[in-house]
Structures are given as structure tokens and as C-alpha cells.
N, C-alpha and C positions, 0 to 999 in steps of 0.2 A: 504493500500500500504506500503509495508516494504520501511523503510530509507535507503535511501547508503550515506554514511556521505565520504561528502570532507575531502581531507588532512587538518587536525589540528583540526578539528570537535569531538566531542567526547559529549558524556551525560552527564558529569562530571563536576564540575571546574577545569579548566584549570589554575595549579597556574603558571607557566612557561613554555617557549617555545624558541625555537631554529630555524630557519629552512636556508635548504641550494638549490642549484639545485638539489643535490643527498640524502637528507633526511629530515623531520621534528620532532623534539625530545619534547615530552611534558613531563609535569609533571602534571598529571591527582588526583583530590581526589573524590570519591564519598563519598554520605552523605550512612547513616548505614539504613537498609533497604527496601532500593531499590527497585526495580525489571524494569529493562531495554529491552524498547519492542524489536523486531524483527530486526533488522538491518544489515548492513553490509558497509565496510568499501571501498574506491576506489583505498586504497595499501595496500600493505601485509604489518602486523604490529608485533612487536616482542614487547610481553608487557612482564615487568619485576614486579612482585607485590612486591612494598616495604615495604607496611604494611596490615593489614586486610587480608580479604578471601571472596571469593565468589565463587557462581555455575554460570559453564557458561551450555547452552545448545545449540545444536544446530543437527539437522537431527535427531530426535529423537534419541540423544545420551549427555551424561551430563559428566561435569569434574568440580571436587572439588579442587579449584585455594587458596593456602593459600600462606604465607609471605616466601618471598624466591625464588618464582618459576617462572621461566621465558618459555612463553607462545607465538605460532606462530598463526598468523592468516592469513590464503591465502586471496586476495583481492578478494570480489565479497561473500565469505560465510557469510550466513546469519545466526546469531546467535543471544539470548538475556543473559541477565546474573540479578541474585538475588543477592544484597549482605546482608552480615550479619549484625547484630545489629551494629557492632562498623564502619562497613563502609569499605572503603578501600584506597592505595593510590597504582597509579600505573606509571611508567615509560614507555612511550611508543614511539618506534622508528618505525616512517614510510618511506618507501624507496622504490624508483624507480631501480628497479634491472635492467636496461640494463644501466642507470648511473653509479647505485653504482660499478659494477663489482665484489660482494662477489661471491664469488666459492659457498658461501653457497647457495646459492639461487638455484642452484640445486638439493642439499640434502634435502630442506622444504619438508615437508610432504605436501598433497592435503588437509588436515582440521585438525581443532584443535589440537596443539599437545602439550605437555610440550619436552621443547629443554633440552638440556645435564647439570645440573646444574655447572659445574665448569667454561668453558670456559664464559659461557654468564651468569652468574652470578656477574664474576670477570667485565666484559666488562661492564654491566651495572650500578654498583656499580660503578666506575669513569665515568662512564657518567653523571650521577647523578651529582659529585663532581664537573665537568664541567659544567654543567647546571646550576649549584646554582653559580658559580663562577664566568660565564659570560663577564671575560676581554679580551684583543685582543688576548692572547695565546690558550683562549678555543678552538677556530674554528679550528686550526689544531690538536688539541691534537684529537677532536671529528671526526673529520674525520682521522684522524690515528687508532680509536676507530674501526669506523664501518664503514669506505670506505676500509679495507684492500684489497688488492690486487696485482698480480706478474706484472701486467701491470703498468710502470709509463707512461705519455704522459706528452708532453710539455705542454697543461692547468695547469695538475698537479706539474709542476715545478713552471711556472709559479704563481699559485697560492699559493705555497708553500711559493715562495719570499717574494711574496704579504703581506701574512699573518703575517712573521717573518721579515717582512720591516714595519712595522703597521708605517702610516705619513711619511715614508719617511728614518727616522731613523733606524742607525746600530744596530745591538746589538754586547754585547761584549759575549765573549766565556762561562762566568759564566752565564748570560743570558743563552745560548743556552743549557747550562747543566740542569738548570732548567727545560726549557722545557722538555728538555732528560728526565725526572725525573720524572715528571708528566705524560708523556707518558708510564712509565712503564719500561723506558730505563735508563741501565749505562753506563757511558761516558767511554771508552778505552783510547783515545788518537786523537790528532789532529793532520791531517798532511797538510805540508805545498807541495803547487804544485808550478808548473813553471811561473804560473799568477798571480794574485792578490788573487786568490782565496785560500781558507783552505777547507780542507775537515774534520769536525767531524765524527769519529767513534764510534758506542755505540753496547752493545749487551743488549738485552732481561733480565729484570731481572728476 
């Protein structure tokens, strides 16, 4: 009987982990090689190999996954994977796509596919940096990561607050640049409104 592996489940050790309502971010190593039976996973997984290489196979069809390459797997495909002598490590983001709201989630291919290496290469590389870092600022920087999206709703403000309120406490403006920062964002200029409130402005860097 082929495995379907629950969210955060994997063959691997699992050196770190993440999870939210809208995604579970690991940090996966396998030992050098392997060979990982039949399986399949219960969300669609966006895996980013950080180091090592391996074969994945799957519908009598095979793909040579080396350092660098970031990797989609639709939920429900049944696939096994070999690694090589030195092993691997890999970044793997699982996500509930009527939560998350990525646009991408449309453009996924139906099976295994390698994704566009600059966009999701750059995105998983500070994922990474997030994951390992793990203070109150990760959680939104990581959903600014991989919750993108044109839709904001009041959860997402709210939790936004939440987040850059960590205990209760303000932050000051250089704080917030910070974060700006780490997100990938430069700060323009602050402006002040008619209430108690400021609005930070930043563009894309």
C-alpha cells in the first residue's frame, strides 16, 4: 500500500519547522543513498534542494533534482526518489491553496515539474534565512514570502498587528525599517495621517 504522508511528515530528518493555518515550512536532510519507497504527499509541496541531488521518479517518468533547483509536487502524486552518495538537504513548503491565495496555484503544472529558477529560488533562499532565525519578526516576513497576494482581508490586518505588536509592545519606526528590510523592502518615507496612526511607505528592492 503506497504512503500519503500528512503535513510535516517526510522520510527525512526533519531539522526545522514552521507551520501556520496557511502553510508548513520544513527543513528536510536525507542520509546519502537512499532510495525512498512509493509515496505521496496530502498538499502540494514546493521543494527547494539546498544541497545534494537526487532522482525523483514517478509514472514511469524520472527527473535529475540537483543543488539549486526548486521543485513542485501536486498533492495526491505518487512518487519515490534515490539519493546520491552525499545525501541531500531540502526546503520544503507545504500549502493549502484556497488559504494561501497565491495566483500561482493556478499556473502549477499536474506533476512533477522544476519551477522558474529566479523568482522561487530568491523566495526560498530567505525562507531559509527565516526558518533558521525563528524570532517574532519571522512569521510575517514568511508569510509576506509565500502568502503573497492582491487580496488583503481584515484577519490579515489583523494578524498583521498581531504579529508587529509581539506582547503587547510598540515598535519604533527603525524597528519597522528593519523588518522592511528583511522582507526585501526599502523604506521611502512615513507619513503622518489625521489619527494617531503613520503610514510606512517602502518599494521592492
Amino acid at each position: 500500500m503506497t504512503a500519503r504522508l500528512s503535513t510535516g511528515r517526510f522520510f527525512g530528518e526533519t531539522l526545522r519547522r514552521r507551520r501556520s493555518d496557511r502553510y508548513t515550512l520544513s527543513e528536510v536532510r536525507y542520509r546519502g543513498g537512499i532510495r525512498i519507497p512509493e509515496h505521496s504527499h496530502e498538499r502540494p509541496i514546493v521543494n527547494f534542494v539546498l544541497a545534494g541531488r537526487y532522482t525523483e521518479y514517478w509514472g514511469g517518468e524520472r527527473m535529475e533534482c540537483r543543488t539549486a533547483e526548486t521543485l513542485f509536487h501536486p498533492a495526491g502524486l505518487v512518487h519515490s526518489e534515490r539519493f546520491s552518495k552525499a545525501g541531500a538537504r531540502c526546503l520544503a513548503i507545504e500549502f493549502d491553496p484556497g488559504g494561501l491565495g497565491l495566483d500561482d496555484v493556478q499556473a502549477f503544472p499536474s506533476q512533477t515539474a522544476v519551477l522558474p529558477p529566479g523568482r522561487w529560488g530568491w523566495i526560498s533562499a530567505r525562507l531559509l534565512r527565516e526558518l533558521r532565525a525563528s524570532d517574532d519578526l519571522s512569521a510575517l516576513v514568511i508569510e509576506g514570502l509565500i502568502g503573497a497576494s492582491d487580496k488583503l482581508t481584515l484577519t490579515d490586518l489583523v494578524d498583521i498587528i498581531m504579529l508587529v505588536s509581539y506582547t503587547g509592545k510598540e515598535r519604533s519606526e527603525a524597528e519597522f525599517r528593519t523588518l522592511f528590510e528583511r522582507a526585501g523592502l526599502t523604506p521611502v518615507r512615513t507619513i503622518r495621517t489625521a489619527s494617531e496612526l503613520h503610514v510606512l511607505e517602502a518599494r521592492v528592492t
